[in-house]
MOPAC internal coordinates of N, CA, C and O (Angstrom, degrees):
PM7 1SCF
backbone

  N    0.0000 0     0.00 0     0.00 0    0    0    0
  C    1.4436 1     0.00 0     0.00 0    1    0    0
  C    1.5222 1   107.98 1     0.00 0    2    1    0
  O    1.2310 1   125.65 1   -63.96 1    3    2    1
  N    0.9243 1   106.75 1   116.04 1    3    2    1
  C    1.7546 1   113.06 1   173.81 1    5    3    2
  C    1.5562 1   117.52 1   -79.42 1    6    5    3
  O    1.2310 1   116.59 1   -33.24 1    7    6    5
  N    1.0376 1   124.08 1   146.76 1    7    6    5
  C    1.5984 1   152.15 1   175.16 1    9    7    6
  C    1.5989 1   116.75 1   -75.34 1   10    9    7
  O    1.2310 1   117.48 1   -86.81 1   11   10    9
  N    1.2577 1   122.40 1    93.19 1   11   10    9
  C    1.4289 1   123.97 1  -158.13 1   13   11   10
  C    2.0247 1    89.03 1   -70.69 1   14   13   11
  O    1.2310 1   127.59 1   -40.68 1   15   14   13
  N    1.6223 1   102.99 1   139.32 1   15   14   13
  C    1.1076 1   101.02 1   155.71 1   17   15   14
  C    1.2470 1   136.83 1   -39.70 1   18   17   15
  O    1.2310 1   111.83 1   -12.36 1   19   18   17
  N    1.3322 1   133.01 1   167.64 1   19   18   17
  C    1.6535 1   135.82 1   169.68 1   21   19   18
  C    2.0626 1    87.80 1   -84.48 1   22   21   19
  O    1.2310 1   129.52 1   -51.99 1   23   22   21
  N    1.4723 1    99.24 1   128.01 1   23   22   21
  C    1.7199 1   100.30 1   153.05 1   25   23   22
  C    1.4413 1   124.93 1   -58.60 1   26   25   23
  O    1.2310 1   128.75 1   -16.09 1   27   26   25
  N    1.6663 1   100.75 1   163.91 1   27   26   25
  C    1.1951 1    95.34 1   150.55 1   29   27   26
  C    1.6848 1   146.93 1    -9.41 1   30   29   27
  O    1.2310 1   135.14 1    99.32 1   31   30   29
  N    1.6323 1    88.31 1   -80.68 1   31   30   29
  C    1.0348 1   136.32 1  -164.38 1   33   31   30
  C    1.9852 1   109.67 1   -57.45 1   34   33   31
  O    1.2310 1   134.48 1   131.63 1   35   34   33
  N    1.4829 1    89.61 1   -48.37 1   35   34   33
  C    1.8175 1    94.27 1  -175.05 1   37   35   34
  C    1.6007 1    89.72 1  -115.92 1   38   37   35
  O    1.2310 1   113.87 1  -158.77 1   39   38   37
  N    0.8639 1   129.21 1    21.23 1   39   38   37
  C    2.1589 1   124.43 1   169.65 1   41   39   38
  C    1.7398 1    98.42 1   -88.66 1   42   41   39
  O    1.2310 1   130.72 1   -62.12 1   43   42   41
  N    1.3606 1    96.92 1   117.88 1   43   42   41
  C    1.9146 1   111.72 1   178.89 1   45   43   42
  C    1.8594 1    86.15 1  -100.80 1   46   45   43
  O    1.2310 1   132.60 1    -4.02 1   47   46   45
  N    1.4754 1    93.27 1   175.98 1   47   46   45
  C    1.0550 1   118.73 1   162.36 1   49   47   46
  C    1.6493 1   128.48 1   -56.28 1   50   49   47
  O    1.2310 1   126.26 1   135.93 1   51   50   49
  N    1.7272 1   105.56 1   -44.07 1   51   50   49
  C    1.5686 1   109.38 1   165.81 1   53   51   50
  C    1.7094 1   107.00 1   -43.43 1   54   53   51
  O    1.2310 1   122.18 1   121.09 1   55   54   53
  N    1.2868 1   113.42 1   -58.91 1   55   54   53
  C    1.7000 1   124.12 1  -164.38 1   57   55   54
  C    2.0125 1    92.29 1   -50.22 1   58   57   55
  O    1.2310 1   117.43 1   150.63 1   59   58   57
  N    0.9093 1   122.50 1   -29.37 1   59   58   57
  C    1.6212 1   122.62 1  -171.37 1   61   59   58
  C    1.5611 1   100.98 1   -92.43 1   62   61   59
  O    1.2310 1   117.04 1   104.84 1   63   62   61
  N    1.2707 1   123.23 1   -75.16 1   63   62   61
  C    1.3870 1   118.96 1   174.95 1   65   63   62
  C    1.5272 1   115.21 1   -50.19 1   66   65   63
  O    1.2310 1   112.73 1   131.02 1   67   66   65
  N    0.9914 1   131.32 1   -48.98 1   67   66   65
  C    1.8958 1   119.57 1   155.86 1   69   67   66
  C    1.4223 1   137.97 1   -52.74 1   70   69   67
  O    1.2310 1   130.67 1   158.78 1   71   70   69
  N    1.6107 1    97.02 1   -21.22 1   71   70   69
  C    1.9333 1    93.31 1   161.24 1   73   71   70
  C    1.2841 1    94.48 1   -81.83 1   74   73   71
  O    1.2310 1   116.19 1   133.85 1   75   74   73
  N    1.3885 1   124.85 1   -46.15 1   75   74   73
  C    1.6829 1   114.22 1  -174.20 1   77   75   74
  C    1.3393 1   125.91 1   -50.80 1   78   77   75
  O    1.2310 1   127.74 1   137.22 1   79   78   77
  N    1.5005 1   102.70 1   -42.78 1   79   78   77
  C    1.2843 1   113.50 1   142.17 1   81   79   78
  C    1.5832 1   146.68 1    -7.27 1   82   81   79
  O    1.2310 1   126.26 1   102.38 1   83   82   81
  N    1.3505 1   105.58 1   -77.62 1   83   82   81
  C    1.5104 1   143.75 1   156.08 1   85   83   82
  C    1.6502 1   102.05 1   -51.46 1   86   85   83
  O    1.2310 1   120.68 1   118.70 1   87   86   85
  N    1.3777 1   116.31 1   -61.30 1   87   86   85
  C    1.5183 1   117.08 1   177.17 1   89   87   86
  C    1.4579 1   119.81 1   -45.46 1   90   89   87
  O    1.2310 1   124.01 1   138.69 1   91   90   89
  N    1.0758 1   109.91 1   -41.31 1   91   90   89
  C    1.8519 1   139.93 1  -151.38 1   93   91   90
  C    2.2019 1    89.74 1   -90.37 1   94   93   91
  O    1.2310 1   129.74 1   127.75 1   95   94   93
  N    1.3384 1    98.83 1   -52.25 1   95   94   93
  C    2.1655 1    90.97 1   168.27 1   97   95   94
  C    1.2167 1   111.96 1   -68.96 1   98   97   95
  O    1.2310 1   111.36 1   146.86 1   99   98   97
  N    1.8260 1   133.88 1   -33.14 1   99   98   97
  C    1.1021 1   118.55 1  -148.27 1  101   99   98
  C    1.8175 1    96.26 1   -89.89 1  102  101   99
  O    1.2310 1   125.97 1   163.81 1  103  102  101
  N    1.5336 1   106.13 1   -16.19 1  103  102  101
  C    1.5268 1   104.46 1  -177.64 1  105  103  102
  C    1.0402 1   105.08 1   -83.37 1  106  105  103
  O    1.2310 1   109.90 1   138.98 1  107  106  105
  N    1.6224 1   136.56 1   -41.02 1  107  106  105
  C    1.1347 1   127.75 1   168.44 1  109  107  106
  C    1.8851 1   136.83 1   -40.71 1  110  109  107
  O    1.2310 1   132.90 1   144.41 1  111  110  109
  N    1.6114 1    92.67 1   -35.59 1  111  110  109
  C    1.6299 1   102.37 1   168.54 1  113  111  110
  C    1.0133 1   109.48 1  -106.18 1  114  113  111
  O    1.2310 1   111.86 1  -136.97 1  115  114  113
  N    1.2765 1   132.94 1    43.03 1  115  114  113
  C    1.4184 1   144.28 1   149.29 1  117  115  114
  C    1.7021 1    93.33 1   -97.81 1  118  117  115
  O    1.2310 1   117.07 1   117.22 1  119  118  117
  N    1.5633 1   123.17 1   -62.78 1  119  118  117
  C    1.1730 1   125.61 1  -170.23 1  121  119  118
  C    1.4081 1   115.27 1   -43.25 1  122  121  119
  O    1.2310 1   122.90 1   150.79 1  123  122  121
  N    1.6362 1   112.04 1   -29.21 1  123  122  121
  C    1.3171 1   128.03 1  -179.42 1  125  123  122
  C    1.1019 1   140.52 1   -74.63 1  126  125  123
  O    1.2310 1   121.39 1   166.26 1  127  126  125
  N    1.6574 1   114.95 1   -13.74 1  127  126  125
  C    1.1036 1   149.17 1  -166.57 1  129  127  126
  C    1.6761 1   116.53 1   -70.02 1  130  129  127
  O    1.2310 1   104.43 1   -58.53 1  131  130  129
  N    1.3238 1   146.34 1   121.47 1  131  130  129
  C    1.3077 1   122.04 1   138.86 1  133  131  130
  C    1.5663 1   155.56 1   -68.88 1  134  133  131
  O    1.2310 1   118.74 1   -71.21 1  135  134  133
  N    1.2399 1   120.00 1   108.79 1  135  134  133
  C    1.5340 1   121.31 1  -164.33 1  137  135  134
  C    1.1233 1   114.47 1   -96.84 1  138  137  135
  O    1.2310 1   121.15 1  -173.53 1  139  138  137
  N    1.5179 1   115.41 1     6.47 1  139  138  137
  C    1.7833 1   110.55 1   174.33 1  141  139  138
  C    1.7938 1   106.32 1   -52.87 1  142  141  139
  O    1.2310 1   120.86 1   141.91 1  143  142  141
  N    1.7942 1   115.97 1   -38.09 1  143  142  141
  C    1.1050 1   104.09 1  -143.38 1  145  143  142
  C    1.9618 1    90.78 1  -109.47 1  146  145  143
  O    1.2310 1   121.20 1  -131.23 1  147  146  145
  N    1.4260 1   115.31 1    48.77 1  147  146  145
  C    0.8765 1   121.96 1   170.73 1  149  147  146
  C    1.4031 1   117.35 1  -111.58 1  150  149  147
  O    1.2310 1   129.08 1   -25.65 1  151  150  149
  N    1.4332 1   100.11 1   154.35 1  151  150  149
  C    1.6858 1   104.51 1  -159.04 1  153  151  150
  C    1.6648 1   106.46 1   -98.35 1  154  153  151
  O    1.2310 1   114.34 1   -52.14 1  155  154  153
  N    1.3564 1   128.32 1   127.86 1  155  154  153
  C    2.2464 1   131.15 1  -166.29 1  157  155  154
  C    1.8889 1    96.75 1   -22.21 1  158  157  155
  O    1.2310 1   130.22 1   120.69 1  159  158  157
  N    1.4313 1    97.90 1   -59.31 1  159  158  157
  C    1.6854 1    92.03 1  -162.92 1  161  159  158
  C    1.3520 1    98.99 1   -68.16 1  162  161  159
  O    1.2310 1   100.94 1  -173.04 1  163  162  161
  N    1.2599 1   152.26 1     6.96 1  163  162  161
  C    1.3921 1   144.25 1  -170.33 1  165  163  162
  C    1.7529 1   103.31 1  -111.15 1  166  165  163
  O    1.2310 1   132.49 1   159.66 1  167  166  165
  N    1.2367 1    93.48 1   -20.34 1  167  166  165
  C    1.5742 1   100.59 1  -174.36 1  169  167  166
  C    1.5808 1    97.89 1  -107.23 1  170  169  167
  O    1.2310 1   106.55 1   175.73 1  171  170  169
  N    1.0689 1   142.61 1    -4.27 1  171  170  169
  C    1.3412 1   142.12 1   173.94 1  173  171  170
  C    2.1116 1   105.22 1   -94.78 1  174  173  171
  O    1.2310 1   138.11 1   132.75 1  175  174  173
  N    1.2473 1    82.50 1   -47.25 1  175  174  173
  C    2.2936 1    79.25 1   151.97 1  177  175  174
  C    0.7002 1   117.67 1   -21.52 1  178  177  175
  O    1.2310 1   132.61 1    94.40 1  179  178  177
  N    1.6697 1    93.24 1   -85.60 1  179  178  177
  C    1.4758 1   117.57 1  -162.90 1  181  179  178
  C    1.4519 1   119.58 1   -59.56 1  182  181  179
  O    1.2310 1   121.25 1   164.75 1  183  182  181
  N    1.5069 1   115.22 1   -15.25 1  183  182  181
  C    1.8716 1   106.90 1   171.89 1  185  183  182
  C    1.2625 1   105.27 1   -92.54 1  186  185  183
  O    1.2310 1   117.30 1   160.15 1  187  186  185
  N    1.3606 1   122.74 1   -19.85 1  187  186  185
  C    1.9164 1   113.26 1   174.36 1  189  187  186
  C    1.5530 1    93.48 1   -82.62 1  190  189  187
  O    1.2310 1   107.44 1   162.84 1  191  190  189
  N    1.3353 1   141.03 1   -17.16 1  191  190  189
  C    1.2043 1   102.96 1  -166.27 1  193  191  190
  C    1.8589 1   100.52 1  -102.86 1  194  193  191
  O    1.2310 1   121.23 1   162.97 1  195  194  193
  N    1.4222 1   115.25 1   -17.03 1  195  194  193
  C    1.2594 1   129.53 1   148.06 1  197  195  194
  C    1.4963 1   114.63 1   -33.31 1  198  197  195
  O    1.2310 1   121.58 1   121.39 1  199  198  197
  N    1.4948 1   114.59 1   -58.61 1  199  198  197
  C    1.6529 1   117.28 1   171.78 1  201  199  198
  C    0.8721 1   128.33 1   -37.16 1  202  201  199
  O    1.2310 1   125.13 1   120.30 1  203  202  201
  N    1.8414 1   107.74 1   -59.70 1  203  202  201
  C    1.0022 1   121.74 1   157.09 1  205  203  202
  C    1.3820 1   138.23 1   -17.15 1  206  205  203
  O    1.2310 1   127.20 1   105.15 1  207  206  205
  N    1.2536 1   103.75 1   -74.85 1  207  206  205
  C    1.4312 1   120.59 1  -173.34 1  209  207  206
  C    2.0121 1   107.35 1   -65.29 1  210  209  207
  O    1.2310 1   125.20 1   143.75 1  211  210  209
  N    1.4105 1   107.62 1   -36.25 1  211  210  209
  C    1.5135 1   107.58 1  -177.50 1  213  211  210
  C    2.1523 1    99.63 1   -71.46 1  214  213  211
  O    1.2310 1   129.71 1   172.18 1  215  214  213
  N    1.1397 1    98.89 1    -7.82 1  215  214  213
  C    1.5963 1    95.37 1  -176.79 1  217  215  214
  C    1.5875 1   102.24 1  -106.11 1  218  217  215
  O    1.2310 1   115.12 1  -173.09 1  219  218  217
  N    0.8649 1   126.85 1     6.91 1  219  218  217
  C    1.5793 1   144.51 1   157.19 1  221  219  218
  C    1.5469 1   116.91 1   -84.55 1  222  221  219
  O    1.2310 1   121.25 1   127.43 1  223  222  221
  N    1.7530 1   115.22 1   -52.57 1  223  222  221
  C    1.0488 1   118.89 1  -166.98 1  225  223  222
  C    1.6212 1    92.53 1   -89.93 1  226  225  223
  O    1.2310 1   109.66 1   158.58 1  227  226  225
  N    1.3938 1   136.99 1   -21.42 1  227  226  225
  C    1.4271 1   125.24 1   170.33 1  229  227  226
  C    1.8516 1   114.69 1   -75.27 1  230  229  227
  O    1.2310 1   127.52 1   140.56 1  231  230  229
  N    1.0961 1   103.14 1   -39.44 1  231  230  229
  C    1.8944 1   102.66 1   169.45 1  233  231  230
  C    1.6728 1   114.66 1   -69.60 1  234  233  231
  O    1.2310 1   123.68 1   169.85 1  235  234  233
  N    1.5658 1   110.55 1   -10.15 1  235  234  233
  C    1.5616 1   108.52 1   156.03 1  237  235  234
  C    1.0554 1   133.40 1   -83.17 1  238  237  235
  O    1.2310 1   128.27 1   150.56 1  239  238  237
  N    1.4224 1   101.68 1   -29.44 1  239  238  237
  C    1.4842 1   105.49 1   174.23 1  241  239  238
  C    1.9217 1   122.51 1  -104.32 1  242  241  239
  O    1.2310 1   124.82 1   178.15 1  243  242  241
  N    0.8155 1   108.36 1    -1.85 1  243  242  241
  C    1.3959 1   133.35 1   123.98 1  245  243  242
  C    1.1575 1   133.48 1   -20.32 1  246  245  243
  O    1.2310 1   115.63 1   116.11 1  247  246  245
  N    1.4803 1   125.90 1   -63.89 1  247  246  245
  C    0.9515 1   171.85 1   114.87 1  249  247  246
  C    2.0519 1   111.24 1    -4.58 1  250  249  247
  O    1.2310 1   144.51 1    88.05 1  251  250  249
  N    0.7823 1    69.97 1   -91.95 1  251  250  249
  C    1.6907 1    96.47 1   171.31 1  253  251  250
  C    1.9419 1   101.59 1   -39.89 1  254  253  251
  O    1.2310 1   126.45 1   106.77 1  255  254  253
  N    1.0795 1   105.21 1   -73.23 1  255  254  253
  C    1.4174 1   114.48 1   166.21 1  257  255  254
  C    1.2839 1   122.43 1   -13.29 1  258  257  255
  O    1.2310 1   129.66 1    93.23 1  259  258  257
  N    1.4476 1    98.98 1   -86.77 1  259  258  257
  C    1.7493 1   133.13 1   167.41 1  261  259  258
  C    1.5683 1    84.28 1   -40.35 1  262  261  259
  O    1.2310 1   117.63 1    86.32 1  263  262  261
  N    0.8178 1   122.11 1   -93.68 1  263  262  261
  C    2.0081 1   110.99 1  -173.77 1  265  263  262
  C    1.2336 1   113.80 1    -7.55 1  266  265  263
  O    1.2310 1   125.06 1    98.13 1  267  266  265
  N    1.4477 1   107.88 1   -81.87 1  267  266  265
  C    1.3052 1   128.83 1  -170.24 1  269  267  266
  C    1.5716 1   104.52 1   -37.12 1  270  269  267
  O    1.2310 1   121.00 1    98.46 1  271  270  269
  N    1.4585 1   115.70 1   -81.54 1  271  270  269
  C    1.3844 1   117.97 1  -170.79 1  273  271  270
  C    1.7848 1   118.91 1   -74.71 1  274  273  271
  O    1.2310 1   125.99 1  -150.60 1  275  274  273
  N    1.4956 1   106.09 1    29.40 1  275  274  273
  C    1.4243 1    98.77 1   146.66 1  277  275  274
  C    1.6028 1   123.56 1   -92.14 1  278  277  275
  O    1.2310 1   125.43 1   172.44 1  279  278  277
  N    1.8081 1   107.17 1    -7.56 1  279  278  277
  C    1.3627 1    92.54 1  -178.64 1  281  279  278
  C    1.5396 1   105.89 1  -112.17 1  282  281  279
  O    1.2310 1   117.16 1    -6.19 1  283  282  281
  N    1.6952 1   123.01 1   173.81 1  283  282  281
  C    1.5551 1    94.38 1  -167.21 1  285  283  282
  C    1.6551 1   108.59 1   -85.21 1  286  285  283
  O    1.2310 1   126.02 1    -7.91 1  287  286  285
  N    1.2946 1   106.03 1   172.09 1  287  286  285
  C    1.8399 1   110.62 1   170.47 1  289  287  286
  C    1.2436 1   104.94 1   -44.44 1  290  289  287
  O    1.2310 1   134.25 1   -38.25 1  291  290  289
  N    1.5077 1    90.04 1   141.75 1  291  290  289
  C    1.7147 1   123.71 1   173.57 1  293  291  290
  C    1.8104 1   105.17 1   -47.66 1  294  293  291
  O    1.2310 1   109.40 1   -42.36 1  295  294  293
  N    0.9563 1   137.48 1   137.64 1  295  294  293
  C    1.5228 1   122.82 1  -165.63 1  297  295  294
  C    1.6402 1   108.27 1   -89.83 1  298  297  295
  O    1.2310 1   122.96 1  -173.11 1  299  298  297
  N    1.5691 1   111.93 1     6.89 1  299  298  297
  C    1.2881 1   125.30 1  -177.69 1  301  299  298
  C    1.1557 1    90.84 1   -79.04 1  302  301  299
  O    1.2310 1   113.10 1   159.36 1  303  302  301
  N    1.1802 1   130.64 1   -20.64 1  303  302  301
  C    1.9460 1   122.12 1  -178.73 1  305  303  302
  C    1.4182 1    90.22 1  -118.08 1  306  305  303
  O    1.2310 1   119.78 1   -99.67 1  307  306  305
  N    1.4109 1   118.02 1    80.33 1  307  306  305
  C    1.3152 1   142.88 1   164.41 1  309  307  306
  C    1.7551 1   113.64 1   -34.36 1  310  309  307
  O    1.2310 1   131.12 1  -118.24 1  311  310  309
  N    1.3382 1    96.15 1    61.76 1  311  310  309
  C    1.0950 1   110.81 1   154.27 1  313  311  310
  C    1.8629 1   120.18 1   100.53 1  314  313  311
  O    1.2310 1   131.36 1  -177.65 1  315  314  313
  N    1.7144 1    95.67 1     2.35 1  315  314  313
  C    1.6589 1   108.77 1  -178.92 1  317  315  314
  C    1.3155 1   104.32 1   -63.36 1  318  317  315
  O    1.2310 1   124.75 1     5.25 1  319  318  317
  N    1.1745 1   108.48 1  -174.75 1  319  318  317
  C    1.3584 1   121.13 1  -160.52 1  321  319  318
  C    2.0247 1    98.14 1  -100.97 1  322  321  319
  O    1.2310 1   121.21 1    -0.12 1  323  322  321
  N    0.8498 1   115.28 1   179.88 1  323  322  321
  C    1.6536 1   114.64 1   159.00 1  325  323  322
  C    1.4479 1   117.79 1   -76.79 1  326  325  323
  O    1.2310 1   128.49 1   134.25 1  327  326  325
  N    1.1979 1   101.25 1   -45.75 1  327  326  325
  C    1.7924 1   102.54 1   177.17 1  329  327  326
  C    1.8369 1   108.46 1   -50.41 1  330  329  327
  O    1.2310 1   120.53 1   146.31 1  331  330  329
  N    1.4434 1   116.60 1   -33.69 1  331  330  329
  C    0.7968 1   136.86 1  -160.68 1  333  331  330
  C    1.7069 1   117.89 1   -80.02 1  334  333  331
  O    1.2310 1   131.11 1   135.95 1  335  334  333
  N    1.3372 1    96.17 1   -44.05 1  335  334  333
  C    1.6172 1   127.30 1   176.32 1  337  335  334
  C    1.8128 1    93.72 1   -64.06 1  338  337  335
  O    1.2310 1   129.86 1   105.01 1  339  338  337
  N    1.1940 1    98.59 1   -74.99 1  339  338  337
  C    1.5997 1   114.30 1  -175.00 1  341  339  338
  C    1.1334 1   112.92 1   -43.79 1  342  341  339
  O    1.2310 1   105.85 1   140.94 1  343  342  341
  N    1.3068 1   143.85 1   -39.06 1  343  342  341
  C    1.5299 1   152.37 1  -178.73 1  345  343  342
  C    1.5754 1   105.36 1   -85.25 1  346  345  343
  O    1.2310 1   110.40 1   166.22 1  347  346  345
  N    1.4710 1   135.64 1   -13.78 1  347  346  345
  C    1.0199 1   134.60 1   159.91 1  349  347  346
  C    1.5674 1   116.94 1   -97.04 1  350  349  347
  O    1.2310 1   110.82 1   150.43 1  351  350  349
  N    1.1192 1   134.87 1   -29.57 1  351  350  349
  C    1.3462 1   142.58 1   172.60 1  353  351  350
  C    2.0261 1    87.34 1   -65.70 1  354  353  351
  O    1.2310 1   117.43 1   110.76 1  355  354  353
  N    1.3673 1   122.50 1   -69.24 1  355  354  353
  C    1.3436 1   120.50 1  -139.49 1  357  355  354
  C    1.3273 1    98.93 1   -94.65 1  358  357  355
  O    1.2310 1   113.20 1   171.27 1  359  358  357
  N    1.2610 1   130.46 1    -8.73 1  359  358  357
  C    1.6328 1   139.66 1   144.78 1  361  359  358
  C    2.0318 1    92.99 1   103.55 1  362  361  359
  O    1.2310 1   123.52 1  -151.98 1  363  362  361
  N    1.3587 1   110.86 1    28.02 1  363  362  361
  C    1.4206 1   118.04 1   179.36 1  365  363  362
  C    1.1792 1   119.25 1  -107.42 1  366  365  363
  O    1.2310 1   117.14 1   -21.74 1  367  366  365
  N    1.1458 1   123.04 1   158.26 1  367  366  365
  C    1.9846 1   119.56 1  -176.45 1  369  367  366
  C    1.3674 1   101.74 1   -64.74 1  370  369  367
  O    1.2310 1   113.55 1   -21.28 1  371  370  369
  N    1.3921 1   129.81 1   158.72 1  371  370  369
  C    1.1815 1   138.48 1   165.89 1  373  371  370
  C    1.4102 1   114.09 1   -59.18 1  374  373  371
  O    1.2310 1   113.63 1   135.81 1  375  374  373
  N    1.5277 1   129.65 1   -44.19 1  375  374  373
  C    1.6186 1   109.94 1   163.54 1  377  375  374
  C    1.3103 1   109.02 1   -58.29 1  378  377  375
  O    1.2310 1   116.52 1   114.81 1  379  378  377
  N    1.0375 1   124.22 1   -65.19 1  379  378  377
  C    2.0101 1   101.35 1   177.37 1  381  379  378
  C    1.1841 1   115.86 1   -32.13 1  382  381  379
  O    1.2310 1   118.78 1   118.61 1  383  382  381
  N    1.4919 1   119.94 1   -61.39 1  383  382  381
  C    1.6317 1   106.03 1   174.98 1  385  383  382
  C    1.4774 1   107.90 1   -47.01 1  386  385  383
  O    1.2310 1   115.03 1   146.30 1  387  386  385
  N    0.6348 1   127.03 1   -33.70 1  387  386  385
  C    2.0444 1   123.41 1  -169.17 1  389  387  386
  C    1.3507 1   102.69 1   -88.23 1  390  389  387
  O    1.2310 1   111.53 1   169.94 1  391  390  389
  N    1.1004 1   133.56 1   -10.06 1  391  390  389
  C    1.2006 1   120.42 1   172.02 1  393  391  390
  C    1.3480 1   110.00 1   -98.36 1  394  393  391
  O    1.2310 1   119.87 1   146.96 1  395  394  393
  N    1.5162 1   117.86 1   -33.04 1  395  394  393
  C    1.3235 1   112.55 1   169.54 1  397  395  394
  C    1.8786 1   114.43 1   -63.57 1  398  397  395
  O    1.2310 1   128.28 1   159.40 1  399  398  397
  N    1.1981 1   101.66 1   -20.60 1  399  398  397
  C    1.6522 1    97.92 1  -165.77 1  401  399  398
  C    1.5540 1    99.34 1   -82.13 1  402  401  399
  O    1.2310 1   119.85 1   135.42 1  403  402  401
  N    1.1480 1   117.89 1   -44.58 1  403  402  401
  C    2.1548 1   127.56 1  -175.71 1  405  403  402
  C    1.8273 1    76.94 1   -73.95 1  406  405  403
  O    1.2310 1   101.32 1   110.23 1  407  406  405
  N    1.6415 1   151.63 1   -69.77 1  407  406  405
  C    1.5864 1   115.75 1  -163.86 1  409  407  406
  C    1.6350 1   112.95 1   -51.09 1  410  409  407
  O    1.2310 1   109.95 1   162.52 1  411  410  409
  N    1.4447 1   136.47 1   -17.48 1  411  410  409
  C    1.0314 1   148.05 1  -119.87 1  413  411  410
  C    1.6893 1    91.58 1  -138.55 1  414  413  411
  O    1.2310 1   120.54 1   171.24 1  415  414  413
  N    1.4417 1   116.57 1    -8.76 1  415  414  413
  C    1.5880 1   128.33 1   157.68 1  417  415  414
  C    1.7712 1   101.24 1    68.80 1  418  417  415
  O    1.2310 1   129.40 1  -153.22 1  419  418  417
  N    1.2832 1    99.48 1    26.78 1  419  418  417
  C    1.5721 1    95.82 1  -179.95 1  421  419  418
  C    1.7212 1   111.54 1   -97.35 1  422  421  419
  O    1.2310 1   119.91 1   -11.60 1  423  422  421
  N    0.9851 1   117.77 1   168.40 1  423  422  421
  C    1.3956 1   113.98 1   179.00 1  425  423  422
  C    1.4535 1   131.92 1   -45.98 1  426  425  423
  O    1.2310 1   103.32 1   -39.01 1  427  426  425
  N    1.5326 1   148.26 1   140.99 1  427  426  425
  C    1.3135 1   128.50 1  -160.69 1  429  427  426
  C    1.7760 1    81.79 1   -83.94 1  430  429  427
  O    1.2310 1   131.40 1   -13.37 1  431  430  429
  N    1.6491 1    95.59 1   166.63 1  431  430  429
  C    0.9739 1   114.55 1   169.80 1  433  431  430
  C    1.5129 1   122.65 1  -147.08 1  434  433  431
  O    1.2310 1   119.12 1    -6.11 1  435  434  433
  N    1.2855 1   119.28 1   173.89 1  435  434  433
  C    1.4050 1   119.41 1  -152.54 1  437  435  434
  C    1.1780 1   111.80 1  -108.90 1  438  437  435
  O    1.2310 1   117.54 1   -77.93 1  439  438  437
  N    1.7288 1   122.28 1   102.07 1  439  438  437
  C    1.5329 1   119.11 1   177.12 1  441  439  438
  C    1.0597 1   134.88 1  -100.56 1  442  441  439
  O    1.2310 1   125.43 1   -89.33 1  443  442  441
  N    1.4517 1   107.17 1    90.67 1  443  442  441
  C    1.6045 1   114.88 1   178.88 1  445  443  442
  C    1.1408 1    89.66 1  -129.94 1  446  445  443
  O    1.2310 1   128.77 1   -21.70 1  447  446  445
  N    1.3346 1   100.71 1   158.30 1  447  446  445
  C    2.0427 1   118.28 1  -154.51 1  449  447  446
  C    2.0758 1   100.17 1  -100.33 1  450  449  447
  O    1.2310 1   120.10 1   180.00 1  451  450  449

């Protein structure tokens, strides 16, 4: 029997930071793990199903993105751009931020410093 998601409608912020949560232990005891005594096809799994999961956590944040930059910058970044915001929050150059924001189908934006 499956567990219907939280909606829209009643999904808070706890419901997001607690799967991240949940995300954030299950990578950790992965980190914990020993794979010396694993057998090629057991370790060839584990990188497709690894794929997997990084192509899950990129269509979330993706996701997340596209959110973000439909509304305008926080006015605490007096007036930067998002590419701009994003490359200082995520410690990346502003074309990375811009490239993540146009894969992420959000509006182009303008990078000059």
């Amino acid at each position: 029997m499956s567990v219907a998601s939280p909606s829209v409608s009643n999904m808070s912020s706890n419901d997001v930071f607690a799967a991240l949560d949940a995300l954030d232990t299950a990578y950790r005891a992965l980190d914990d793990l020993q794979l010396h005594e694993l057998r090629p096809t057991d370790l060839r799994a584990l990188v497709v199903r690894l794929e997997e999961m990084d192509k899950h956590v990129g269509a979330f944040q993706r996701r997340l993105i596209r959110r973000l930059v439909s509304a305008p910058p926080p006015a605490e970044f007096a007036g930067a751009s998002w590419a701009q915001v994003l490359a200082r929050r995520l410690r990346i150059s502003v074309g990375e931020a811009q490239r993540r924001i146009v894969e992420a189908g959000g509006p182009p934006q303008a990078m000059s410093a």
